[in-house]
C-alpha positions in Angstrom: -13.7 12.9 -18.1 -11.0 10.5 -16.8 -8.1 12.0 -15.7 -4.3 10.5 -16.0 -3.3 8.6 -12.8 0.4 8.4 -11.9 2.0 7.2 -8.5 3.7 10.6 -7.7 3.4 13.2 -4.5 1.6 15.4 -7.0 -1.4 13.3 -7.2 -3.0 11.6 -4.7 -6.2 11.9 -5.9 -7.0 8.5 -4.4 -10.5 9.1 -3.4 -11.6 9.9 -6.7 -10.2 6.9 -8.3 -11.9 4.5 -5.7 -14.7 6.3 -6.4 -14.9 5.4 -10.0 -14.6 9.7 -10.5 -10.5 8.8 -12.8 -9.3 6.5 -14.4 -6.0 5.9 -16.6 -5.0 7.0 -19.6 -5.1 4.3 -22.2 -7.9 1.9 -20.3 -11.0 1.3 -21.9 -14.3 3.5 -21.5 -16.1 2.3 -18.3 -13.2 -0.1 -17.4 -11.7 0.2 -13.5 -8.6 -0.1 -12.8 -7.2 0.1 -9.3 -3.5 -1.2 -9.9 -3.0 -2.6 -6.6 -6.4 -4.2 -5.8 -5.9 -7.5 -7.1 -9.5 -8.8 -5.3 -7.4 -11.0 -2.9 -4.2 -10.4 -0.1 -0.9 -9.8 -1.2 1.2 -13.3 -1.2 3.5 -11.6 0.8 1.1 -10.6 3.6 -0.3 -13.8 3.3 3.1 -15.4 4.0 4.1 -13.4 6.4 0.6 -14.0 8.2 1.5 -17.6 8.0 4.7 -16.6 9.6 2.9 -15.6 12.4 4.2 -11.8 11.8 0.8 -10.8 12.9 -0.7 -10.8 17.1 -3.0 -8.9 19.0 -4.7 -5.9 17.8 -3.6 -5.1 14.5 -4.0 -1.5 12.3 -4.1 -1.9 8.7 -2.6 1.8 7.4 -4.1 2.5 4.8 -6.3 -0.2 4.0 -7.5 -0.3 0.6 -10.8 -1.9 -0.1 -9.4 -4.0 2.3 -8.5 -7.3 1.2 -5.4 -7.9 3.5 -7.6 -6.8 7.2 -9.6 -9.1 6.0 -7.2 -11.9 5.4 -5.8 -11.3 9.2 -9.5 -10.9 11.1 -10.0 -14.4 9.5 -7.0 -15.1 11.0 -8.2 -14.5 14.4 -6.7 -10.8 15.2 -8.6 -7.7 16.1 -8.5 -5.7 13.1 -8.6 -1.9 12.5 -8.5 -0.8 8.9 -8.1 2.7 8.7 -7.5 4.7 4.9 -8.2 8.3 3.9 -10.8 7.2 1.1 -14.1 7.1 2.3 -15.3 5.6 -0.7 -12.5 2.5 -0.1 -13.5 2.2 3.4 -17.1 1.7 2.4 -16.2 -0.9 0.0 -13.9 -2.8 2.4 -16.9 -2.7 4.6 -19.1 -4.5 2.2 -16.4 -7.0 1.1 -15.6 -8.1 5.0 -19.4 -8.7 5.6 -19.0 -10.9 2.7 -16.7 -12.8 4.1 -17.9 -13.3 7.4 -15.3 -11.2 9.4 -15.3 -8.5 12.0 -13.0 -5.5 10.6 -13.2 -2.1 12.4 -13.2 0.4 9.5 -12.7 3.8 9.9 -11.7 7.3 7.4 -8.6 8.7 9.2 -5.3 11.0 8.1 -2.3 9.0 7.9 -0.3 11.9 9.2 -2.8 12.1 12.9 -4.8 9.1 13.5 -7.2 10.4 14.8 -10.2 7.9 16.3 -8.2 5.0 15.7 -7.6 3.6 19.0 -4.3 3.1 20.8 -2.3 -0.2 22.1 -1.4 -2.0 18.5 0.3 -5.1 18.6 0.9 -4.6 15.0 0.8 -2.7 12.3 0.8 -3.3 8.6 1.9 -0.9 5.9 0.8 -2.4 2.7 1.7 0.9 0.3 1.0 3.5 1.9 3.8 5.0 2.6 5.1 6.0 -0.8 1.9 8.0 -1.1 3.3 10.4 1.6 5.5 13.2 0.8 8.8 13.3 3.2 7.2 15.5 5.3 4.0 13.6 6.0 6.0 10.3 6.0 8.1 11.6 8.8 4.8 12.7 10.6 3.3 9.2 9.9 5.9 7.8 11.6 5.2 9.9 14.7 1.5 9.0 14.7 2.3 5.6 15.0 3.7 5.8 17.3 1.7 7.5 19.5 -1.1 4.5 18.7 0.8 1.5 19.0 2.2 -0.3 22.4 6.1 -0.3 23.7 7.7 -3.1 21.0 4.9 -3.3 18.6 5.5 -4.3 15.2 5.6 -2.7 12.1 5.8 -4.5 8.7 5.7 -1.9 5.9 6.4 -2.3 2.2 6.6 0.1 -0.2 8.2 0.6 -3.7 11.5 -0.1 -3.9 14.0 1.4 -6.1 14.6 -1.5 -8.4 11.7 -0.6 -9.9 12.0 -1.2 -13.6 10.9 1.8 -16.0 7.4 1.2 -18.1 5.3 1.6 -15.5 3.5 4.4 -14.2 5.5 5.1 -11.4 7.2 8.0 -10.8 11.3 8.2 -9.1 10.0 10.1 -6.2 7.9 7.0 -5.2 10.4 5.3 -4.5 11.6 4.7 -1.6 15.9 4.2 -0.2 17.0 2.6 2.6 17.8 6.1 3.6 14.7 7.6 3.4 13.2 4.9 5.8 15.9 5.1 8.1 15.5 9.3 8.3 12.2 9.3 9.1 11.3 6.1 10.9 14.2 6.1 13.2 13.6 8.3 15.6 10.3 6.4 17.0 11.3 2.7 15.4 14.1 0.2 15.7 14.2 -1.3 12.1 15.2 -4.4 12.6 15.3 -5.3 8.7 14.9 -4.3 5.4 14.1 -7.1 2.7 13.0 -7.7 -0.9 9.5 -8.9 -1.6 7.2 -8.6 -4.4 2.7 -7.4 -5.0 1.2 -8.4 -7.7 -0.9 -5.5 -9.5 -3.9 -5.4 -11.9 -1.2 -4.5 -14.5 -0.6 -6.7 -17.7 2.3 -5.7 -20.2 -0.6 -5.3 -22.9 -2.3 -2.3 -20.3 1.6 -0.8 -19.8 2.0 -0.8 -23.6 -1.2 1.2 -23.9 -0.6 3.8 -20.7 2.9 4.3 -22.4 1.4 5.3 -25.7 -0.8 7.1 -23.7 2.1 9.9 -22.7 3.2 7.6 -19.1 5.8 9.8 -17.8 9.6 9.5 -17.8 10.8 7.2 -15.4 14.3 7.9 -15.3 17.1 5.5 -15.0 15.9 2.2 -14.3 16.1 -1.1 -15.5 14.4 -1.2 -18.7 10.9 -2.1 -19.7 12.5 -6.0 -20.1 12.8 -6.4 -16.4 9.2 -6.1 -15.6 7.7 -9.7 -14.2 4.5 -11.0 -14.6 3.0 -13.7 -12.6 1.5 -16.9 -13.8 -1.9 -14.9 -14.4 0.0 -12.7 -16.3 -0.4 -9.7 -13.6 2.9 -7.7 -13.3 4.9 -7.8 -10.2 6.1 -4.8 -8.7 9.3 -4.9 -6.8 8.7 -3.8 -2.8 11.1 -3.1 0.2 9.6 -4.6 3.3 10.6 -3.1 6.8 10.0 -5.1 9.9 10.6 -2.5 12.9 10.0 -2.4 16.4 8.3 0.6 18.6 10.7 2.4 20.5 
């Protein structure tokens, strides 16, 4: 049976969900839903790519099925996707031999790193850390650390608190300026913090149904009439991205 998936510490059950094992309430029988695998890069890492705000050896934290290390190894860096699902890492694997692209892929702990190399010239975030709880975010920092070069980059997004209520994300996913700054500072300079935007396998129709469902209180927000949808109709999720430097 499908169990209810929500973005909060409290479940993190992310293995099982790549693994087809839960699902959502309110999706249809046999349907899979990953919110934030949208079967191409974020525009905003694709942007930023363009940017040239990736060099050098680059470790995707917490990869995914791995659509954005594979954006950046066709983009000519040396790639190392790393994610605590073994089930996504096998996936991404079979998705970057369809490309055509060398991605090292490997099943690590955020929080240690283990067997992930050392010397990054960059790293990218894309949403994993508001899957940590502060402790492990603060010790995810630290690993990073330890594997990346003096003045690597890091350019990590994760939710922001604008996020708009009717979705199910939780206010404990959410990240402040505050939070970022407590427990990145000590091993990175944050050079920024700006607004961007990921697109999600979300439509308002599936948000209707998940909130029938029994989605959980939200909080204050910004009402259900704030959520954006793209031109395919996929709603937009409102991100803080942090460009940092390596201590």
């Amino acid at each position: 049976m499908a169990t209810q998936r929500t973005f909060s510490q409290e479940d993190k059950e992310y293995e099982a969900l790549y693994a087809g094992r839960a699902s959502f309430d309110g999706v249809a029988p046999g349907e899979v839903l990953i919110p934030w695998d949208i079967g191409e890069p974020q525009q905003a890492v694709v942007d930023l790519a363009r940017a040239g705000g990736f060099s050098g050896k680059v470790l995707d934290a917490g990869c995914g099925l791995g659509e954005n290390a594979i954006l950046l190894a066709g983009r000519g860096c040396e790639v190392t996707g790393m994610d605590g699902s073994p089930s996504a890492i096998e996936q991404a694997a079979r998705r970057a031999e369809a490309h055509g692209v060398q991605v090292r892929f490997l099943t690590s702990d955020a929080t240690e790193l283990d067997g992930v190399g050392s010397d990054f010239d960059t790293v990218l975030d894309s949403g994993l850390y508001h899957c940590l709880n502060g402790e492990q975010r603060s010790a995810y920092a630290a690993a990073l650390h330890r594997v990346c070069r003096p003045g690597a980059t890091l350019h990590l997004f994760c939710f922001a608190e604008s996020m708009p209520s009717g979705t199910p994300i939780v206010a404990e996913a959410l990240i402040s300026e505050a939070d970022l700054r407590a427990n990145l500072g000590r091993h990175w300079e944050i050079q920024d913090i700006t607004e961007a935007v990921f697109a999600t396998t979300f439509t308002r129709e599936l948000l209707a149904r998940l909130g029938e469902s029994g989605a959980p209180d939200t909080g204050a927000r910004p009402g259900p009439d704030a959520i954006r949808v793209d031109e395919r109709g996929r709603v937009l999720t409102p991100m803080s991205h942090v460009r940092a430097r390596r201590r």
